[in-house]
C-alpha positions as CSV (number, residue, x, y, z in Angstrom):
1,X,149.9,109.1,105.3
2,X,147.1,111.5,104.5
3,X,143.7,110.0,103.2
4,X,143.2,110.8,99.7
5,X,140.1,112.3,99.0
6,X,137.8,110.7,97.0
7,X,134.5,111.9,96.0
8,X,131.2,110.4,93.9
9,X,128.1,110.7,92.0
10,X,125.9,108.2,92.3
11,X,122.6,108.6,90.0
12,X,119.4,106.1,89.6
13,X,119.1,105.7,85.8
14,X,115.4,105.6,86.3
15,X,115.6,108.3,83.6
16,X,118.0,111.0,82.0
17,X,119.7,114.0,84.4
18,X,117.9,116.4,85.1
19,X,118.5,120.2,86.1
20,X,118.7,119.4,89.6
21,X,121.0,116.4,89.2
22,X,123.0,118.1,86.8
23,X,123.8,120.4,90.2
24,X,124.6,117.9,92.4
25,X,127.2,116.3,89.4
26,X,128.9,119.6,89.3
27,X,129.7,119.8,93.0
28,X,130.6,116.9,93.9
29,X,133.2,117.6,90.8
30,X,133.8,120.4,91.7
31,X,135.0,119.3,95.4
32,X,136.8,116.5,94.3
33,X,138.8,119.2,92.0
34,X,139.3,121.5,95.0
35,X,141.1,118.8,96.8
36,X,142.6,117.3,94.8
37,X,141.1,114.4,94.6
38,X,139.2,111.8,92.6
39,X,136.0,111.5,91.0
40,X,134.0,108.3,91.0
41,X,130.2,107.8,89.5
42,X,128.2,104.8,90.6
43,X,124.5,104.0,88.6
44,X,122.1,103.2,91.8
45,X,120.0,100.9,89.9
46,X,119.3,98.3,92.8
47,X,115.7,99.3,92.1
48,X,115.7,97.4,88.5
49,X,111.7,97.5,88.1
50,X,112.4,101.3,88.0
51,X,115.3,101.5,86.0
52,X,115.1,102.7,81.9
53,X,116.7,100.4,80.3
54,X,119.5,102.5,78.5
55,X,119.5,105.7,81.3
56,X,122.7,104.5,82.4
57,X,124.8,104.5,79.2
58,X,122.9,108.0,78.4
59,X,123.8,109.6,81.7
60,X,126.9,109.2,81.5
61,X,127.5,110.4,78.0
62,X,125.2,113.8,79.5
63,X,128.2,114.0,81.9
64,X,130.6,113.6,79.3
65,X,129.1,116.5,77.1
66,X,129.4,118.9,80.4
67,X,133.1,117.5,80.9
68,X,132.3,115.9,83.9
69,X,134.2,112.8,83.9
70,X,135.2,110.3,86.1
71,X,138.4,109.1,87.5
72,X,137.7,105.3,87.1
73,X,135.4,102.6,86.5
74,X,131.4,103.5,87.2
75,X,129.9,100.6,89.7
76,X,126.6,99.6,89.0
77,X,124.7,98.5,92.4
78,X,122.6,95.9,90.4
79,X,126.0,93.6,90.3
80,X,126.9,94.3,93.6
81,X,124.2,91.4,95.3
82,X,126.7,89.4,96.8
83,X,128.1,92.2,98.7
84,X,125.0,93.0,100.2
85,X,124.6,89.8,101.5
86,X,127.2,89.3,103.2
87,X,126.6,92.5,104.9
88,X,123.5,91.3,105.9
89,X,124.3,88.0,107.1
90,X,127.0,90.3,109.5
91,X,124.2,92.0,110.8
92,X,121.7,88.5,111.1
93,X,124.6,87.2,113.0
94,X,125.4,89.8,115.6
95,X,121.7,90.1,116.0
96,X,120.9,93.4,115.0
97,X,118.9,92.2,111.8
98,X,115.6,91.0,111.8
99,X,112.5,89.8,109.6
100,X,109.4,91.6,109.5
101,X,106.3,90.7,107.9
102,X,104.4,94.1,108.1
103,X,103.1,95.9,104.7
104,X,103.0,99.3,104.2
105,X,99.6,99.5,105.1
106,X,100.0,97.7,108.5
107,X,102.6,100.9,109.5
108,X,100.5,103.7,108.1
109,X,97.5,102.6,109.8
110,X,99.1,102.8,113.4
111,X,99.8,106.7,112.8
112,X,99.6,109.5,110.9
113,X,102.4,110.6,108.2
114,X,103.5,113.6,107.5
115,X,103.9,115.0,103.8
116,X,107.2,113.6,102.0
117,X,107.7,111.6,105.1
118,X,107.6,108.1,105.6
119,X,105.8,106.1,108.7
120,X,108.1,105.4,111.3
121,X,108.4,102.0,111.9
122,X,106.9,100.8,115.2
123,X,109.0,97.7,116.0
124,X,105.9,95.3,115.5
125,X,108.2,92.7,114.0
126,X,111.0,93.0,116.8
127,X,110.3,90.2,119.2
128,X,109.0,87.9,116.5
129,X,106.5,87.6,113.9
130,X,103.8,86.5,115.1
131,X,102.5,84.3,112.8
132,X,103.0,86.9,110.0
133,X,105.2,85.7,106.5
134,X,108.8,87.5,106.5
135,X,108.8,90.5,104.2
136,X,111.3,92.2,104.6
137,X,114.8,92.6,107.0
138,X,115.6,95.5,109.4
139,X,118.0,96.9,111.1
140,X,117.5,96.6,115.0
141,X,118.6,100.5,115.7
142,X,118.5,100.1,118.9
143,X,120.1,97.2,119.5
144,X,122.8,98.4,117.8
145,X,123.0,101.3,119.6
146,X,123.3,99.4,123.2
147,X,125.5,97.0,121.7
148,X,128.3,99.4,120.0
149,X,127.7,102.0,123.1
150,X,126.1,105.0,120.4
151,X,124.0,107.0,121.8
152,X,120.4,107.7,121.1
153,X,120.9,111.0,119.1
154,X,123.0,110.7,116.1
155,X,125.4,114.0,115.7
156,X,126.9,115.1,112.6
157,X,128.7,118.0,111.0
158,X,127.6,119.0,107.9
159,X,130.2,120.9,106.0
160,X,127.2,123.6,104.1
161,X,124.0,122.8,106.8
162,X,126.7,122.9,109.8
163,X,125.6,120.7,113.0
164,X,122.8,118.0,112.7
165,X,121.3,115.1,114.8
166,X,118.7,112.3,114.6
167,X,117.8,110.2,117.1
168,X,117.0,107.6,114.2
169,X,114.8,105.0,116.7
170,X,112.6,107.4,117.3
171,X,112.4,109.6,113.6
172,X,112.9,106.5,111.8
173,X,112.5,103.6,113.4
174,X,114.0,99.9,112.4
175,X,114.4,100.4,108.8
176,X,114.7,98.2,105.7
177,X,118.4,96.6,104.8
178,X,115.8,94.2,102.0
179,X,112.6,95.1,101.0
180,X,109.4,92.5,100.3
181,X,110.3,92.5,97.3
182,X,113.7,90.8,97.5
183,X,115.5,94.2,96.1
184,X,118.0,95.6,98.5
185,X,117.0,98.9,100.2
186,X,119.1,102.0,99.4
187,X,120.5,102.3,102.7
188,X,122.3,99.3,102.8
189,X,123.3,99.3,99.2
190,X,124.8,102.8,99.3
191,X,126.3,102.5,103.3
192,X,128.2,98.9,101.4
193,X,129.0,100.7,97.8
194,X,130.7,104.1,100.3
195,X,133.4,101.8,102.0
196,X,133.9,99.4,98.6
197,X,134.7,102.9,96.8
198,X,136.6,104.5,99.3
199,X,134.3,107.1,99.7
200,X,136.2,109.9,101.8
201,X,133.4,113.1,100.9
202,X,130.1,112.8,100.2
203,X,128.3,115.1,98.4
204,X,124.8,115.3,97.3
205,X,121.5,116.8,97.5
206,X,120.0,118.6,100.2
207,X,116.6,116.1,100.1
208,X,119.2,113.0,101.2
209,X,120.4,115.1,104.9
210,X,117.6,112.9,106.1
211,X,119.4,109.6,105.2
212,X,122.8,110.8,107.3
213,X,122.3,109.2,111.0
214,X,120.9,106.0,109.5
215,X,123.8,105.9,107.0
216,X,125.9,106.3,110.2
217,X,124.0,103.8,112.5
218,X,124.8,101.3,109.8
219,X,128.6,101.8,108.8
220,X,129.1,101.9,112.7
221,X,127.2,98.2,113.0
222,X,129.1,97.3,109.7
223,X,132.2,98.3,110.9
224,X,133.0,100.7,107.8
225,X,134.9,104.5,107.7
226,X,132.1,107.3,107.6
227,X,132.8,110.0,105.2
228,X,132.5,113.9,105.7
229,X,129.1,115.0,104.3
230,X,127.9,118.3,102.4
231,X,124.5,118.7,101.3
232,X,123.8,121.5,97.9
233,X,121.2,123.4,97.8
234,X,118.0,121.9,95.3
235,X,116.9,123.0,92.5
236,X,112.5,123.3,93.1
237,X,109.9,122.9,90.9
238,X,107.2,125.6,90.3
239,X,105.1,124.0,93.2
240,X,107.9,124.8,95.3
241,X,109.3,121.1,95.4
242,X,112.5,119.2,94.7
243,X,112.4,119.4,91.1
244,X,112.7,115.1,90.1
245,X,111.9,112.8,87.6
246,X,109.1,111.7,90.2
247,X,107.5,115.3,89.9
248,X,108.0,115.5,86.2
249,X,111.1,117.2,86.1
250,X,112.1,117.2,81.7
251,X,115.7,116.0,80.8
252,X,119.0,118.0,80.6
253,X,118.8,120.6,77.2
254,X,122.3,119.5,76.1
255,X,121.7,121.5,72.8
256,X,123.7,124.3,74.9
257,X,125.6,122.5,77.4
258,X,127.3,126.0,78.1
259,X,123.8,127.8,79.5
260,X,122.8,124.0,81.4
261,X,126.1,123.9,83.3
262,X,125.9,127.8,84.0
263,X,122.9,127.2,85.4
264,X,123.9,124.5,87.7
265,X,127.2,127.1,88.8
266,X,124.7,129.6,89.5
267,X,122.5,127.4,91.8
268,X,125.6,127.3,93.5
269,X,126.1,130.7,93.6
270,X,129.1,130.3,91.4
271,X,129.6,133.0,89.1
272,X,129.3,131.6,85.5
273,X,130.6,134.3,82.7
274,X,133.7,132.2,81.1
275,X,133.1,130.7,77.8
276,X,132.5,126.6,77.8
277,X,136.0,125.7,77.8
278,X,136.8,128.0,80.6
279,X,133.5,127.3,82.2
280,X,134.7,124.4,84.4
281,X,138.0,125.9,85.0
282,X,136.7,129.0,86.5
283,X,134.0,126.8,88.6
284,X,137.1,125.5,90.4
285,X,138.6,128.6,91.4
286,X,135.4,130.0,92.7
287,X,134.0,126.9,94.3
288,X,135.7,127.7,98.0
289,X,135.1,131.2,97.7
290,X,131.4,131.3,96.7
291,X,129.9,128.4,97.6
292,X,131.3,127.7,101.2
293,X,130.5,131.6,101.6
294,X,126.6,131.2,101.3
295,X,124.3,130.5,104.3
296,X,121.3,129.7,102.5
């Protein structure tokens, strides 16, 4: 029996949608569409200290006013605890979890850090901690690795950015399943959320390539399906980064909603010239043709 596709959306309601969200929305929509498939939307507010209280109910009535709507119920990560621990208990008890009691500070100070890129983690915590209050729990990569039989370098196939690797011990590091501050890491939560969805495609912004091979390294450890991943081009700010709500990046002009979701088509390189009720319709019949014809 064939797998039936389903796609997501999963936003942080740390704040309203934004023009580079709205793009992501639209093509993971508009890939669900083109296979026929379904469309799910999950609110990725594990991080609750960051989350606006409201954003959630608002975001999806923005979606709503684009006619972007989804095929059943939205999952909200921050009722989803349980799930995570049991994941991590699976990983404690295979042995490829571990407490660390490092800060922030302790990794950066060992070496330097590129711009937008995080420390990688040195394994201080590994064998022990040394004295050291647990912090947080991470993942023993390479453990994993031996144990499973992976290899080192992480390949995947992405269906816009074509073939990709990570070797994630050595770029990333052991990384965070729980943070210090009790809240679950992203990783975790949205490698767990995937498989409880049936997750089948994956499709999001190019900024979260990055997170593939770690995402892999864990469903493999977790014994969960990986999806096929496509990564959209992002919308930048006038500094020449991401455009986000970190950076400042206003909320989704919904006065129009036909000029915001021609915009998003035309990041895409969709053409966008039908009126509003045709918008979405024509978006569909160009998506394979346009999009998947760009090399950008």
């Amino acid at each position: 029996m064939a797998e039936v596709y389903t796609g997501r959306f999963a936003p942080s309601p740390t704040g309203l949608l934004h023009a580079g969200s709205l793009v992501a929305a639209l093509a993971s929509w508009l890939d669900a569409r083109d296979h026929g498939g379904r469309w799910l939307v999950r609110m990725e507010d594990v991080d609750t200290p960051r989350c606006v209280p409201g954003a959630d109910q608002a975001i999806l009535h923005q979606l709503a006013r684009c006619g972007l709507t989804p095929d059943g119920p939205v999952l909200w990560q921050s009722q989803r605890g349980a799930a995570y621990e049991q994941a991590l208990q699976h990983l404690v008890h295979q042995g490829w979890a571990y407490p660390c009691g490092c800060s922030r500070k302790d990794i950066e100070s060992a070496q330097t850090v590129a711009r937008h890129r995080a420390a990688v983690y040195p394994g201080t915590c590994r064998e022990g901690l040394q004295g050291k209050p647990a912090r947080a729990w991470r993942l023993n990569v390479q453990a994993v690795q031996k144990d499973l039989g992976l290899p080192a370098v992480t390949p995947w196939h992405d269906r816009r950015l074509g073939p990709q690797q990570q070797n994630v011990a050595e770029e990333v590091g052991d990384f965070v399943l729980r943070r210090a501050d009790g809240l679950w890491a992203y990783q975790l939560a949205v490698v767990v959320d995937d498989a409880e969805q049936g997750i089948t495609h994956v499709v999001r912004g190019q900024d979260l390539a990055d997170n593939t091979a770690r995402q892999m390294v864990l469903q493999r450890a977790l014994g969960l399906p990986t999806p096929q991943y496509l990564h959209t081009p992002l919308v930048l700010g006038a500094d020449g980064d991401k455009l986000s709500k970190q950076n400042g990046a206003g909320a989704l002009d919904l006065s129009d909603p036909w000029a915001t979701l021609a915009q998003a088509a035309q990041v895409l390189g969709l053409p966008a010239q039908a009126p509003l009720d045709q918008l979405l319709t024509q978006a569909q019949s160009d998506w394979r043709r346009f999009f998947f014809s760009r090399t950008d």
